[in-house]
Steps between C-alpha positions, in 0.01 A plus 500: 500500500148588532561764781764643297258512205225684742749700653628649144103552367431692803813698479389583100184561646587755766731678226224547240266619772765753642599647118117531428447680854791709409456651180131548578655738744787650259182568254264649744850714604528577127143570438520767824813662354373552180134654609715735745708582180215521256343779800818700469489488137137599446584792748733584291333539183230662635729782678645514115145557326472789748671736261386377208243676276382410180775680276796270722714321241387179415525145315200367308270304730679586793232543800465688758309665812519899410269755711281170639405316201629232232703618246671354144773613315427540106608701224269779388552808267530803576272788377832594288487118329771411717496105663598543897463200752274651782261295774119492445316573813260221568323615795390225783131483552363716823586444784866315391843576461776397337778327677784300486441205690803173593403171336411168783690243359780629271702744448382816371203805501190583376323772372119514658209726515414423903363685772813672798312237727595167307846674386608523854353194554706298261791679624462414858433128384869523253664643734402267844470205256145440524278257365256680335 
């Protein structure tokens, strides 16, 4: 009876150990797939704000990269009194540009004033799933 008993903990044991070595591996899996995605996606949206401008059709506080810098959606008026939504230029200080860059641990972007340098850099770390 005692063997048996020893036998059975170390067979719980060995399972717990094997599902915790497993899904450490099916989230460091899931964690690569979604950086890779996140890179796609931030190339994405960056190949988008390439032909925007600052009249492009827009949604209050929408953002955006347009002509290298930060830019927000808001409504302003027109000379003619009119209310049109339309992106406010905020421009990245010197030397920076604005990019859309794939989140590290989630899923999703961001919009950052960064040098070309740590752009590609972050790129080349989402996309080789890099530690960072």
């Amino acid at each position: 009876m005692s063997q048996l008993r020893v036998l059975i903990i170390s067979a719980i044991i060995a399972i717990l150990a094997f599902a915790a070595l497993s899904s450490s591996y099916v989230i460091k899996r899931d964690i690569a797939d979604v950086r890779k995605q996140n890179a796609k996606d931030a190339q994405a949206l960056q190949d988008k704000f390439e032909t925007f401008n600052e009249d492009t059709e827009c949604k209050p506080d929408e953002i955006a990269c347009i002509k290298g810098n930060f830019a927000k959606c808001a409504t302003v008026a027109t000379e003619d009194g009119k209310l049109v939504n339309k992106y406010q230029i905020q421009k990245c200080n010197t030397g920076l540009t604005c990019f859309a860059l794939p989140l590290v641990t989630k899923p999703g972007t961001s919009l950052v004033c960064t040098t070309k340098e740590d752009r590609d850099a972050r790129f080349d770390q989402a996309e080789k799933n890099l530690k960072r």
